[in-house]
MIFI-172293 format. One line per 4 residues: number of its first residue (from 1); their letters; for each residue x, y, z of N, C-alpha, C. Coordinates in pm, whole numbers. Each point is the difference from the previous one (the first is absolute). Last residue first. Layout:
REM MIFI-172293
NUM) a) X Y Z X Y Z X Y Z | ... $
REM end
This chain:
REM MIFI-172293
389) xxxx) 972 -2832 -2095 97 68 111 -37 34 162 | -328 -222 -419 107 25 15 52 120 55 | -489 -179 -67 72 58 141 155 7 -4 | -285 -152 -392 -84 69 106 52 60 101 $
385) xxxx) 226 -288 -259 -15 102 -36 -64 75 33 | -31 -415 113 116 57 79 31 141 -24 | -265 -371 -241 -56 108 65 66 89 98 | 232 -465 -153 -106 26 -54 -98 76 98 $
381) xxxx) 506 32 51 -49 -92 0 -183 61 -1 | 546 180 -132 -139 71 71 -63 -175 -9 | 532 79 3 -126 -10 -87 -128 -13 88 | 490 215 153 -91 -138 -1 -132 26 -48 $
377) xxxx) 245 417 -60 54 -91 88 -83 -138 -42 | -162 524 -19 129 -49 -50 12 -144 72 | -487 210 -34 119 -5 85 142 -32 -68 | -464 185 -192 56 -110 21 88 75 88 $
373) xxxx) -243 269 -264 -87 -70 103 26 -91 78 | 282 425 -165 -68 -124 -56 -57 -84 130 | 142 466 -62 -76 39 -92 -19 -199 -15 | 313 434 275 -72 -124 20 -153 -16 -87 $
369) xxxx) 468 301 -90 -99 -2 4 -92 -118 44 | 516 274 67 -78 -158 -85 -150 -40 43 | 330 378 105 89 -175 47 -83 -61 -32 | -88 481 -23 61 -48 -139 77 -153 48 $
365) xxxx) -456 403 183 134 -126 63 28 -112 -122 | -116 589 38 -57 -132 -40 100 -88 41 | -95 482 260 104 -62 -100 -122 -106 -65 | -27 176 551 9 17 -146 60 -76 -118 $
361) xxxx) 143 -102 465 -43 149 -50 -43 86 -119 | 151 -485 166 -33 67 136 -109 118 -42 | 65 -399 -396 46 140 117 -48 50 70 | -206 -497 -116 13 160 -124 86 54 117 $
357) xxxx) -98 -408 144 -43 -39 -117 -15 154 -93 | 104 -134 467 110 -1 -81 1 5 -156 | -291 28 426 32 -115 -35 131 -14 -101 | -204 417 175 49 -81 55 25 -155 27 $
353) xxxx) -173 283 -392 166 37 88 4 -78 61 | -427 -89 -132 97 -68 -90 156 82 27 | -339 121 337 11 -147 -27 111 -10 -97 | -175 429 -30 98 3 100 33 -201 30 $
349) xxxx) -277 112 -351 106 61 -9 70 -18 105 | -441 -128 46 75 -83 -100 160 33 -28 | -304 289 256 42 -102 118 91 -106 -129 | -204 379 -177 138 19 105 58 -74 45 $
345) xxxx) -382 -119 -251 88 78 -97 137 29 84 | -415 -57 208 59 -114 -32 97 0 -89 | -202 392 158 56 -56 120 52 -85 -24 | -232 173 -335 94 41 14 107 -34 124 $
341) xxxx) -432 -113 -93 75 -64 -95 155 69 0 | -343 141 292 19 -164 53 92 -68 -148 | -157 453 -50 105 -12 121 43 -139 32 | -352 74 -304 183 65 -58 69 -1 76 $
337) xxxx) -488 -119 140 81 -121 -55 143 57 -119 | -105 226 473 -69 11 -85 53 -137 -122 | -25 71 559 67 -20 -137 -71 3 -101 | -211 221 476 50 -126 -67 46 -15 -180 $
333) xxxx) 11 328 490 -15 -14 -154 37 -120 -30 | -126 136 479 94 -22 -61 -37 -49 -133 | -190 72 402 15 175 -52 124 -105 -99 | -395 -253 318 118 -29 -60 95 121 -115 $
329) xxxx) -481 -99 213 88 77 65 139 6 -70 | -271 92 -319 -2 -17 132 18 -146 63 | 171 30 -450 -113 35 40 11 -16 149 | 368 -88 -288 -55 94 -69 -148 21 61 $
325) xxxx) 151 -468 50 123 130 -9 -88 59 -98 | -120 -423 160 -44 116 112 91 131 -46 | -199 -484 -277 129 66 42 -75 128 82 | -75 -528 -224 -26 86 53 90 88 74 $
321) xxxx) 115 -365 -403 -8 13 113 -95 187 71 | -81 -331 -482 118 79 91 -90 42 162 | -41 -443 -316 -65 74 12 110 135 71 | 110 -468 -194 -19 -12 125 -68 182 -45 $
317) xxxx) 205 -355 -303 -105 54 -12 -78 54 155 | 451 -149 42 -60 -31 -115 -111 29 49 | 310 57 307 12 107 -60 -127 -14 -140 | 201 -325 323 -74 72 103 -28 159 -55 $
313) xxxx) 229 -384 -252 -148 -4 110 -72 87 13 | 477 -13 -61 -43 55 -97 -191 6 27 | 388 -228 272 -60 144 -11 -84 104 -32 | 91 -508 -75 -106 44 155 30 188 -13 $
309) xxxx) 195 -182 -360 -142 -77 -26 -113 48 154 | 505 38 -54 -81 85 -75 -138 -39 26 | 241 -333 186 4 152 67 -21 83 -30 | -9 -376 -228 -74 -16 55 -27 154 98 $
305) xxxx) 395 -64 -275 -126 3 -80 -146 18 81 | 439 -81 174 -47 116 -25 -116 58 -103 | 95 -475 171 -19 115 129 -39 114 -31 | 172 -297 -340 -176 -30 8 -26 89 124 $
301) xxxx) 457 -30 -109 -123 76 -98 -109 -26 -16 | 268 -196 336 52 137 -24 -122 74 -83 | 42 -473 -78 -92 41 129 -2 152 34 | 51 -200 -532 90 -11 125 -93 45 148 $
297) xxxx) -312 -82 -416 98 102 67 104 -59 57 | -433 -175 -201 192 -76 -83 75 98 80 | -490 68 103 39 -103 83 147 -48 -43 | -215 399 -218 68 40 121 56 -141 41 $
293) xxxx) -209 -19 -414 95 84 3 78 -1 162 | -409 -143 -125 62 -96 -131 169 52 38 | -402 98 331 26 -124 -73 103 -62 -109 | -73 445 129 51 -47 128 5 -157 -19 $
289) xxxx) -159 323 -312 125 30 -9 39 -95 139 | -440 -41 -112 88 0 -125 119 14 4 | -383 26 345 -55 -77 -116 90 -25 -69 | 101 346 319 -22 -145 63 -25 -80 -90 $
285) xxxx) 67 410 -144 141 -77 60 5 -126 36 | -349 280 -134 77 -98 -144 120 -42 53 | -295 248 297 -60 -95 -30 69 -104 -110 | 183 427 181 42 -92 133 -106 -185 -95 $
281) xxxx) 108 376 -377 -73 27 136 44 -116 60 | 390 255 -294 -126 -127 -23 -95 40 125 | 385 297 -322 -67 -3 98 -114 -158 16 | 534 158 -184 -133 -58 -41 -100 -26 117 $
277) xxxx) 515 311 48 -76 -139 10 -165 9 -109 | 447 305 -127 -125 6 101 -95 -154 -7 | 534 158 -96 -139 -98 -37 -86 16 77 | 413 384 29 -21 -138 16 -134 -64 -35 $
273) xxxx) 426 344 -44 -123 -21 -116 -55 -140 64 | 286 461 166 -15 -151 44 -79 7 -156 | 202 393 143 30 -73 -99 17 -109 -24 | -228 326 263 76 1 73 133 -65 -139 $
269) xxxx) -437 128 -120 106 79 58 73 -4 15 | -242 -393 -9 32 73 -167 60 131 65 | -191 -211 383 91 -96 -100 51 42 -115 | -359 223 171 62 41 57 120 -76 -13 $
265) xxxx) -372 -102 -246 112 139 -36 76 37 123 | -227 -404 17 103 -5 -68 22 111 -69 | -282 -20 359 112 -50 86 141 -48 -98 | -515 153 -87 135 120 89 118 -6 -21 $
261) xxxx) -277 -306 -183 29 123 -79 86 61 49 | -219 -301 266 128 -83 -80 26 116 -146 | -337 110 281 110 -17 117 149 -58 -85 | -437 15 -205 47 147 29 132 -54 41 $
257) xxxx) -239 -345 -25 -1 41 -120 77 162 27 | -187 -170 387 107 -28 -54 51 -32 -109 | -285 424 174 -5 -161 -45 90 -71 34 | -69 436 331 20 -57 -132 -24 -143 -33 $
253) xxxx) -232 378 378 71 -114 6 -8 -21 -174 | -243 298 217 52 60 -102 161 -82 -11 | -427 -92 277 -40 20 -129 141 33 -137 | 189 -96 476 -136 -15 -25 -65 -19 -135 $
249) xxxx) 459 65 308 1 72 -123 -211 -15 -84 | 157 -13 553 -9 -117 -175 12 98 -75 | -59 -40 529 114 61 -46 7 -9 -125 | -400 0 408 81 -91 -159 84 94 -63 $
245) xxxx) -187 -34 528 61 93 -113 14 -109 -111 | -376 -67 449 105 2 -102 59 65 -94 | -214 20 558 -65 -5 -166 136 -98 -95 | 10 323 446 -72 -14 -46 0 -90 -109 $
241) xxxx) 244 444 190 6 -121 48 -133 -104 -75 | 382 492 -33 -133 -42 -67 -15 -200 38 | 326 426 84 -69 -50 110 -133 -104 -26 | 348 336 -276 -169 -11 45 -71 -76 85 $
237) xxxx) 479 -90 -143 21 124 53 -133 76 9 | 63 -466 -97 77 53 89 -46 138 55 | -122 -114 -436 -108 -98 122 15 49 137 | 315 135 -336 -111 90 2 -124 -83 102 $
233) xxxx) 395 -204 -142 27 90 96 -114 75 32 | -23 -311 -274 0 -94 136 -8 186 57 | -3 29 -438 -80 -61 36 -69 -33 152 | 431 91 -211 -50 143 -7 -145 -80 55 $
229) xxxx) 265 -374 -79 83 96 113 -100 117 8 | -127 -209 -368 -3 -133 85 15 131 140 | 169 113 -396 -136 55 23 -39 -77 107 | 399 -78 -126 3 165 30 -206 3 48 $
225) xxxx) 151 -412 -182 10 1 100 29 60 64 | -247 -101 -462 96 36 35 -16 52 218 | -346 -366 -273 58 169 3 131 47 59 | -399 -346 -320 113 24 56 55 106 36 $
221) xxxx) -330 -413 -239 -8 117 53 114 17 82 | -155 -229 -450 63 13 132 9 77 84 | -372 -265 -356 70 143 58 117 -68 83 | -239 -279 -439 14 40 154 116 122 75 $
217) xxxx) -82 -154 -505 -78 133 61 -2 2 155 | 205 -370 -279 112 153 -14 -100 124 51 | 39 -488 196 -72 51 -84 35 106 12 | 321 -315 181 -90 92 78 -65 42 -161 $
213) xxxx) 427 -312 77 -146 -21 15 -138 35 94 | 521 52 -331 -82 55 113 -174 -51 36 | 509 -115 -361 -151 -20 61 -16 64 137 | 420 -18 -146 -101 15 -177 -74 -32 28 $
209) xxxx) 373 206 343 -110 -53 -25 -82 17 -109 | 466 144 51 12 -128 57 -184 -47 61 | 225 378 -165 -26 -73 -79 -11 -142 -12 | 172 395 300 76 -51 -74 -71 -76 -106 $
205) xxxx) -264 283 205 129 83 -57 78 -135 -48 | -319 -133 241 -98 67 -135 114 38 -39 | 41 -154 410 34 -133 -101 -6 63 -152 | -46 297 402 183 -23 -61 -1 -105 -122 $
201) xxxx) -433 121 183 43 107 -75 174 -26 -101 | -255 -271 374 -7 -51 -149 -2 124 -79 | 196 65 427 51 -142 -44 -63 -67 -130 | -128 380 225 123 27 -17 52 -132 -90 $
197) xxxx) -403 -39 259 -38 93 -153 144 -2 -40 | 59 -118 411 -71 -133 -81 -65 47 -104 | 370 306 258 -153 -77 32 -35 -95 -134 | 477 324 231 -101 -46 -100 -74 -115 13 $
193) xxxx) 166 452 345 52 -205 -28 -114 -5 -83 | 9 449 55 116 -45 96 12 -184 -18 | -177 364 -392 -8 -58 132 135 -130 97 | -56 433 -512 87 -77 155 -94 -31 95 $
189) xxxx) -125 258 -376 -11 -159 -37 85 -18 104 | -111 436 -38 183 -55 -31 0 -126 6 | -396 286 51 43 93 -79 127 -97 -60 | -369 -206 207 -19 40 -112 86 97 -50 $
185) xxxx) 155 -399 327 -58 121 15 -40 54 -106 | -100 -550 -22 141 138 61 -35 131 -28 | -324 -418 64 55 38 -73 172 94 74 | -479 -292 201 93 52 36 124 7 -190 $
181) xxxx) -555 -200 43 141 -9 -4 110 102 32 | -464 62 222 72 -93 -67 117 0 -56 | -208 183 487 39 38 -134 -35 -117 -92 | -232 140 425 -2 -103 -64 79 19 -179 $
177) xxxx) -104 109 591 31 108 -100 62 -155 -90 | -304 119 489 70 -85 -97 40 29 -105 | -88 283 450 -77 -58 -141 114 -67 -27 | -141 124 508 81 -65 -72 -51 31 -168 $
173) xxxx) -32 -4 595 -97 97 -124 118 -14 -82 | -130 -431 255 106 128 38 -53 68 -91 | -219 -418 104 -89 116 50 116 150 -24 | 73 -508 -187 51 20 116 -62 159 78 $
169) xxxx) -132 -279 -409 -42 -91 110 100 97 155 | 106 131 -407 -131 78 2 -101 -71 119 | 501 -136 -145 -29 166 55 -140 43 15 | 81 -463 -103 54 36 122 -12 120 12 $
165) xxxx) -144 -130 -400 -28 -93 91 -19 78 156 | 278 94 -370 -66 75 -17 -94 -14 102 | 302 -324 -13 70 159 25 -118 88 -16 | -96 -354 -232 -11 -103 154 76 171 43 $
161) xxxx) 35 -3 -432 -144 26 49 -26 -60 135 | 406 -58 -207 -40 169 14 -150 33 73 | 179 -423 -95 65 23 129 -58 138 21 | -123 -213 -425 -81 -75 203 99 60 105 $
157) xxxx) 177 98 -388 -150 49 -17 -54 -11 121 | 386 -239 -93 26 161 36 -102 68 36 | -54 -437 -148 111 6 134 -13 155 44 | -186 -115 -467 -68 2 114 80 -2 123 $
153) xxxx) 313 -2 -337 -70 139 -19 -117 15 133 | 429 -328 -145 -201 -39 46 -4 140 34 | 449 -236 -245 -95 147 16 -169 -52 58 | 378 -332 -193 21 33 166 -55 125 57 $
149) xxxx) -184 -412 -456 41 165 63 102 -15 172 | -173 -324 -328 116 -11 95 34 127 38 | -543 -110 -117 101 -72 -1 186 21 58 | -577 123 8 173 118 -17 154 -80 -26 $
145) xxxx) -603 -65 -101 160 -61 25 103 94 3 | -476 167 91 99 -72 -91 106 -59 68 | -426 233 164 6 -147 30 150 -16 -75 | -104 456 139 -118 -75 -166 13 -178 -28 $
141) xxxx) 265 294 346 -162 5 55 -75 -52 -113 | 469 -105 -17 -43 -61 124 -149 58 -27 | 228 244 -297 1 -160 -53 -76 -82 138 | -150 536 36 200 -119 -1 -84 -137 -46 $
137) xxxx) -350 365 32 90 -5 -124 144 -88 15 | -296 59 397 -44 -46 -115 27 -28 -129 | 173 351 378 36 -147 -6 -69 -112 -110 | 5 508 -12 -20 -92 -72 74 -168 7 $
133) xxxx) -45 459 300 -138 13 -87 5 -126 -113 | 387 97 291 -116 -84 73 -137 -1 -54 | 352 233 -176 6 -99 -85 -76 -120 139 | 173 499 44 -94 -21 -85 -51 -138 -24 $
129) xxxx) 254 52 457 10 35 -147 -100 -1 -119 | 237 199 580 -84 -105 -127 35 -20 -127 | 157 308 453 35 -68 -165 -83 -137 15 | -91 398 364 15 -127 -17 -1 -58 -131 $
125) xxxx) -36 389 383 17 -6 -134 48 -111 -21 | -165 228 486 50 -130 -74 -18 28 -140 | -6 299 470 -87 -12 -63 131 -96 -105 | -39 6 555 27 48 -146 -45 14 -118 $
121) xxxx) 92 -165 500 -150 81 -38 36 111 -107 | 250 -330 211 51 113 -27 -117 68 -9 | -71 -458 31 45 9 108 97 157 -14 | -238 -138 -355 -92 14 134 53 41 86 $
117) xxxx) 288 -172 -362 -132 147 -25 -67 47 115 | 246 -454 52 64 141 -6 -5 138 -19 | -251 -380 -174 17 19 163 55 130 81 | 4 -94 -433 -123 40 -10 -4 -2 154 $
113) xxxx) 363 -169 -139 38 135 -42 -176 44 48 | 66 -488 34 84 103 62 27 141 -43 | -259 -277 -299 -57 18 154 95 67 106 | 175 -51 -423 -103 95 10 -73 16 83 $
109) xxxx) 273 -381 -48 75 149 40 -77 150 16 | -202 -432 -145 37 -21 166 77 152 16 | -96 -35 -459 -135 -16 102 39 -26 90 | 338 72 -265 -98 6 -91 -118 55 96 $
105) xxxx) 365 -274 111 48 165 -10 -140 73 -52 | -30 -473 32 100 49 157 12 119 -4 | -196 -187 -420 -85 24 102 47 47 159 | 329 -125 -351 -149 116 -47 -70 -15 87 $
101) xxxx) 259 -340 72 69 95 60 -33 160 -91 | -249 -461 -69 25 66 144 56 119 79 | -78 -165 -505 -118 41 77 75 34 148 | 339 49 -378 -87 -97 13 -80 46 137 $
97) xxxx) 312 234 -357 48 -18 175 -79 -104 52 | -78 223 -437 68 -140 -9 94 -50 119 | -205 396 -187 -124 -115 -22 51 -119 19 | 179 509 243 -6 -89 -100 -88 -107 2 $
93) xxxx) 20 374 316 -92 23 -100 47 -121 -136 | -51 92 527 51 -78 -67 -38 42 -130 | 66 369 357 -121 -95 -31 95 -102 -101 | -23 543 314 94 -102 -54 -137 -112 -32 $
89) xxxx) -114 414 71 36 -5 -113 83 -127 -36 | -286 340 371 24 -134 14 56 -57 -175 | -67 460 313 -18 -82 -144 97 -118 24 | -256 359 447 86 -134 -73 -15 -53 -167 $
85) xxxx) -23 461 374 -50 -103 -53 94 -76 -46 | 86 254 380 -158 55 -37 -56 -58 -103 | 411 -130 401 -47 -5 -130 -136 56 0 | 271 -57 418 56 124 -117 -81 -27 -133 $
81) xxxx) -135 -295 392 7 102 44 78 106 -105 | 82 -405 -51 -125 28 -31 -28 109 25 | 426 -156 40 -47 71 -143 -143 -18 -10 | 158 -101 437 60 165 -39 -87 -2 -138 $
77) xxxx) -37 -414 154 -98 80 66 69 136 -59 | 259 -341 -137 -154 11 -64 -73 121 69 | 428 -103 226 -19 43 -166 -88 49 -64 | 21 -276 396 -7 190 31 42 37 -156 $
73) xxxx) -92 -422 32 -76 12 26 -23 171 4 | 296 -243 -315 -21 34 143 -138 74 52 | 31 -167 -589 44 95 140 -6 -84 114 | -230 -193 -428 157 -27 75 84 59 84 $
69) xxxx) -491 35 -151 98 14 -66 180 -21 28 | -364 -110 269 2 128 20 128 51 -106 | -82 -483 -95 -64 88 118 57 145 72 | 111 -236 -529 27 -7 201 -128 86 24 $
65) xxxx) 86 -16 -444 -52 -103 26 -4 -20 149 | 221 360 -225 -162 -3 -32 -73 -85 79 | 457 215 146 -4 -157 -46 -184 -34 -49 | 476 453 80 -109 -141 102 -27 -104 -95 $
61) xxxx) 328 497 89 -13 -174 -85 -100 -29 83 | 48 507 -136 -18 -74 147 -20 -139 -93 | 158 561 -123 -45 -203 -60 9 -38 172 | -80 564 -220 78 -117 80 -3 -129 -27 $
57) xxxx) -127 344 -315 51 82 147 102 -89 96 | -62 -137 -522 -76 -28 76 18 146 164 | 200 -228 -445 -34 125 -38 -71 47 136 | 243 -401 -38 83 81 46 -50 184 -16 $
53) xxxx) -109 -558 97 -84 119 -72 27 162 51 | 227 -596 3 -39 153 36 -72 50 -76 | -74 -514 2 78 126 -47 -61 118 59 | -90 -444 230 147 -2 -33 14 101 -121 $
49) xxxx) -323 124 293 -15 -128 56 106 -81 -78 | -298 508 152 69 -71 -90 73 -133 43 | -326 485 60 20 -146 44 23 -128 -58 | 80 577 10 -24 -117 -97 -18 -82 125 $
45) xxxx) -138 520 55 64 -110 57 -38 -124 -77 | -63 515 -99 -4 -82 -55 98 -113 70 | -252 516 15 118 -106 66 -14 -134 -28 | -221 414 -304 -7 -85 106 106 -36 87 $
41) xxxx) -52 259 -416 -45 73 118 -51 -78 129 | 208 -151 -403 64 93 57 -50 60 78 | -166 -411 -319 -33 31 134 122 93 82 | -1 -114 -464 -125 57 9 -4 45 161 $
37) xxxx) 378 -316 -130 37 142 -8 -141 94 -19 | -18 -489 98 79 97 119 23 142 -57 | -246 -352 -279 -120 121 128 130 62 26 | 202 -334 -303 -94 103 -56 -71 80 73 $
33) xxxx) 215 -313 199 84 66 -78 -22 85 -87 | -269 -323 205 55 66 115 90 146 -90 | -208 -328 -275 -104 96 11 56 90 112 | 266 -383 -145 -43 93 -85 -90 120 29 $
29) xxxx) 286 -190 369 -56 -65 -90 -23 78 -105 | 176 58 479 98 -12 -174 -49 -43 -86 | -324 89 378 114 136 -44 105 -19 -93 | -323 -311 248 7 8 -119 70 94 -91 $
25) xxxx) -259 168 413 36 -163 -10 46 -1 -151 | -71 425 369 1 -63 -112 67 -153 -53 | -199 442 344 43 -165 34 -16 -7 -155 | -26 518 159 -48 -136 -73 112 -106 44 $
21) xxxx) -155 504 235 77 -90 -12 -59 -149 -65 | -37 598 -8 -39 -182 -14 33 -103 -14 | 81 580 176 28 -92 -92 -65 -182 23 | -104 333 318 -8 36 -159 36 -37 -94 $
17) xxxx) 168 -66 454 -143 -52 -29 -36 14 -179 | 529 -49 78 -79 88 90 -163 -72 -41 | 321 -368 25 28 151 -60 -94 87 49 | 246 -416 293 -106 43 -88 30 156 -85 $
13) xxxx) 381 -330 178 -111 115 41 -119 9 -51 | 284 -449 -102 51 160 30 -133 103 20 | 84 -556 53 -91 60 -104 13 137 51 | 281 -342 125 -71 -27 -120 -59 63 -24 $
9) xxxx) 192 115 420 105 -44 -99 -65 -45 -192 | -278 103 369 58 133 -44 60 -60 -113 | -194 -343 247 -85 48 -111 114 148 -20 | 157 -218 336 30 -69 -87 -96 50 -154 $
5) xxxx) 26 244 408 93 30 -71 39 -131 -116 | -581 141 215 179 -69 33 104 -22 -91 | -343 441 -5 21 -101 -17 112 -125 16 | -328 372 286 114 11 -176 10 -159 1 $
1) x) -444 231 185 111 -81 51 104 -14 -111 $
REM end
């Protein structure tokens, strides 16, 4: 039966059989933006909701959170009937959207897409994240005081794992795929919107953190978001259902003793010279630096202090993550620890351009080296130094 001319109007012909048609969620996101160009041998319909996803075949607006995703009734029914699978990629991913509306997108939306699986009789790829392996490690799972943080890391956690929840409570043939930290591409450090690593990479360049409170042997683990994309596609394009992917840099995850090496030759190149923070564990924070120091903060700087403090968490003495790259099924080479240093090396570089903090193109940057711990301006108030600017 063709289809009624209101579904035509939205959703154009089908392509031929042979080619595969993906539903993709999340398509302007980091990881969307990274699969669309792996997946060329697909048809690639975005389902999108206020940014285009212009790399995409087609876009259809809807709504995660609606019922039948927010289509017409004759809408929906056409793009079920055209889809062969679904990556599901959109998701709340900041620590600071608060529990409900993480969980609306998180886990209710995921029920609608998992629905939606079925009702195409599709097969489902589904962004996760490494870091449902350590709700336990957030300030919330070790009892602490998180005090004025606005980062709850668990929010996210509990949402990922409530999503995870739903796809395996839902019978669709599905794997779950569990990167961790999202980086920029390993050849041109360009990702499409910078992430919450981005943000204490930028603090590291300017010099604007003299404390980090992560023990200098806890790993980070981290992977550029070329590999993320090559990853999915290949799931995609083997038909491979089942189980879980760990996306991790794994065993061959860096210190952060390393990380802050990286992150000041790549600063020194460029012709930054910035203070590599002083490493503390999460335990001398609480006993020593939070008592005498954090409570004289301004509020501002007790937020961001505190907001380190929940990130950082979820990284201290925490064990590395398990990984599926480089061994069946999964045909995809996992990073070697020169590659994963080199990826970060890119991603530091392309950051400090596009922040403004070295030339577009090369060169050294001669407007003045960020090198003090202080802020210009109104006198620091007792321990403030900890978190000036």
């Amino acid at each position: 039966m063709p289809a009624p001319a209101s579904a035509s109007a939205a959703l154009p012909a089908a392509p031929p059989a042979a080619r595969p048609t993906v539903l993709l969620t999340g398509g302007s996101g980091v990881i969307g933006t990274a699969l669309l160009p792996e997946l060329a041998d697909c048809h690639v319909i975005a389902l999108t909701h206020r940014a285009p996803c212009p790399g995409a075949d087609e876009q259809v607006r809807g709504d995660l959170t609606a019922y039948r995703l927010g289509l017409g009734k004759a809408d929906y029914a056409a793009l079920v009937r055209r889809v062969d699978v679904v990556v599901h990629a959109a998701a709340v991913t900041g620590f600071s959207s608060g529990a409900d509306a993480t969980h609306r997108l998180n886990e209710a939306g995921t029920r609608r897409i998992a629905d939606f699986t079925a009702d195409a009789d599709a097969r489902l790829y589904h962004l996760s994240t490494a870091f449902v392996a350590r709700r336990e490690l957030t300030r919330a799972g070790l009892g602490k005081d998180t005090g004025d943080a606005s980062a709850r890391p668990e929010d996210y956690v509990d949402s990922k794992r409530a999503g995870e929840a739903v796809v395996r409570d839902s019978g669709v043939p599905a794997v779950i795929v569990r990167p961790s930290v999202v980086i920029g591409d390993s050849v041109t450090g360009h990702i499409s919107a910078f992430q919450g690593m981005h943000a204490v990479l930028l603090s590291l360049l300017r010099g604007l953190l003299p404390l980090l409170p992560a023990p200098r042997h806890s790993r980070v683990d981290f992977v550029p978001c070329d590999l993320v994309g090559r990853v999915l596609a290949r799931l995609v394009a083997e038909g491979r259902t089942g189980g879980e992917v760990w996306v991790t840099a794994g065993e061959n995850a860096i210190t952060v003793e390393r990380l802050l090496e990286l992150t000041a030759k790549a600063g020194a190149e460029l012709g930054l010279t910035p203070v590599m923070p002083r490493m503390v564990g999460q335990d001398m924070v609480d006993r020593l630096i939070r008592p005498v120091f954090i409570s004289t903060l301004r509020p501002g700087m007790r937020r961001r202090f505190d907001d380190m403090l929940a990130l950082t968490a979820l990284f201290a003495d925490a064990g590395p993550f398990p990984s599926s790259l480089g061994a069946a099924p999964v045909a995809v080479a996992a990073p070697s620890t020169a590659e994963v240093e080199t990826a970060l090396l890119r991603t530091v570089t392309h950051l400090a351009r596009a922040k403004g903090l070295a030339p577009a193109h090369g060169g050294r940057h001669h407007g003045g080296a960020h090198t003090s711990r202080t802020s210009p301006g109104a006198a620091a108030g007792p321990g403030e130094e900890l978190l000036a600017g």
